[in-house]
N, C-alpha and C positions, 0 to 999 in steps of 0.2 A: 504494500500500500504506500508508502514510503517513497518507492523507488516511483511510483506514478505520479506522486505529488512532485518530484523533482524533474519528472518528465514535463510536465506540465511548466513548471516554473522556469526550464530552461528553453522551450520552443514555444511554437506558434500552435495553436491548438487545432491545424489540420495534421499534424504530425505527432501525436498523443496516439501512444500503442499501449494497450490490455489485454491481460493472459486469460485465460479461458478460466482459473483461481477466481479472479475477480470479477467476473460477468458472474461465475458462478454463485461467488461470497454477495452480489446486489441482486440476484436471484432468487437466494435464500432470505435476503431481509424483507424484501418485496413478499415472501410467501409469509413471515413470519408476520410482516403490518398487516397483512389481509387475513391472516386467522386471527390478528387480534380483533381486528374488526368485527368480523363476523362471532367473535364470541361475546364480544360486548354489544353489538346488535341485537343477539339471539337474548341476553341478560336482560338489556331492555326490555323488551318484546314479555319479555315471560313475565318482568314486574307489574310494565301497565302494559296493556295488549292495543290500550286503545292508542298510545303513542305509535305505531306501525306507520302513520303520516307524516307524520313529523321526523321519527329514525331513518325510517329506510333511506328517504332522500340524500340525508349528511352518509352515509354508507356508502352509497356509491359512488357520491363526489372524492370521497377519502378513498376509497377502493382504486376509483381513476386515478387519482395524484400518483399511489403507490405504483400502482402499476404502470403509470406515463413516466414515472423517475427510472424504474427500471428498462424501460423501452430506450429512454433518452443513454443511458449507459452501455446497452447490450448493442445497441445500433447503431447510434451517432457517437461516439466515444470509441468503438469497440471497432481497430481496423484491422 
């Protein structure tokens, strides 16, 4: 991780190169935010049922972030 941050600080950011460790390791956090999500949704949901309006919504905007950071890394970072 280290070695990417220095990669970064000494080039231009069309020459920023990641190993397949780290698409892996923003991979795994991206799965870990979205089961957080989704167990704190499901928490929700069970306390007041009638919140399902109001939750789901912020869930999927959070579900997208997570998943568009991971996208933004595995694809456009990732040469």
């Amino acid at each position: 991780m280290l070695n990417l941050l220095a990669d970064v600080a000494a080039s231009t950011p069309n020459t920023v190169t990641m190993s397949a460790i780290e698409v892996g390791l923003a991979a795994g956090g991206a799965a870990i935010g979205i089961g957080a999500i989704g167990a704190g949704v499901a928490q929700a949901i069970g306390r007041n049922p009638g919140a399902v309006g109001a939750v789901l919504p912020l869930a999927f905007i959070f579900v997208g972030i997570s998943e568009g950071t991971f996208i933004i890394v595995a694809f456009l970072l990732a040469k």
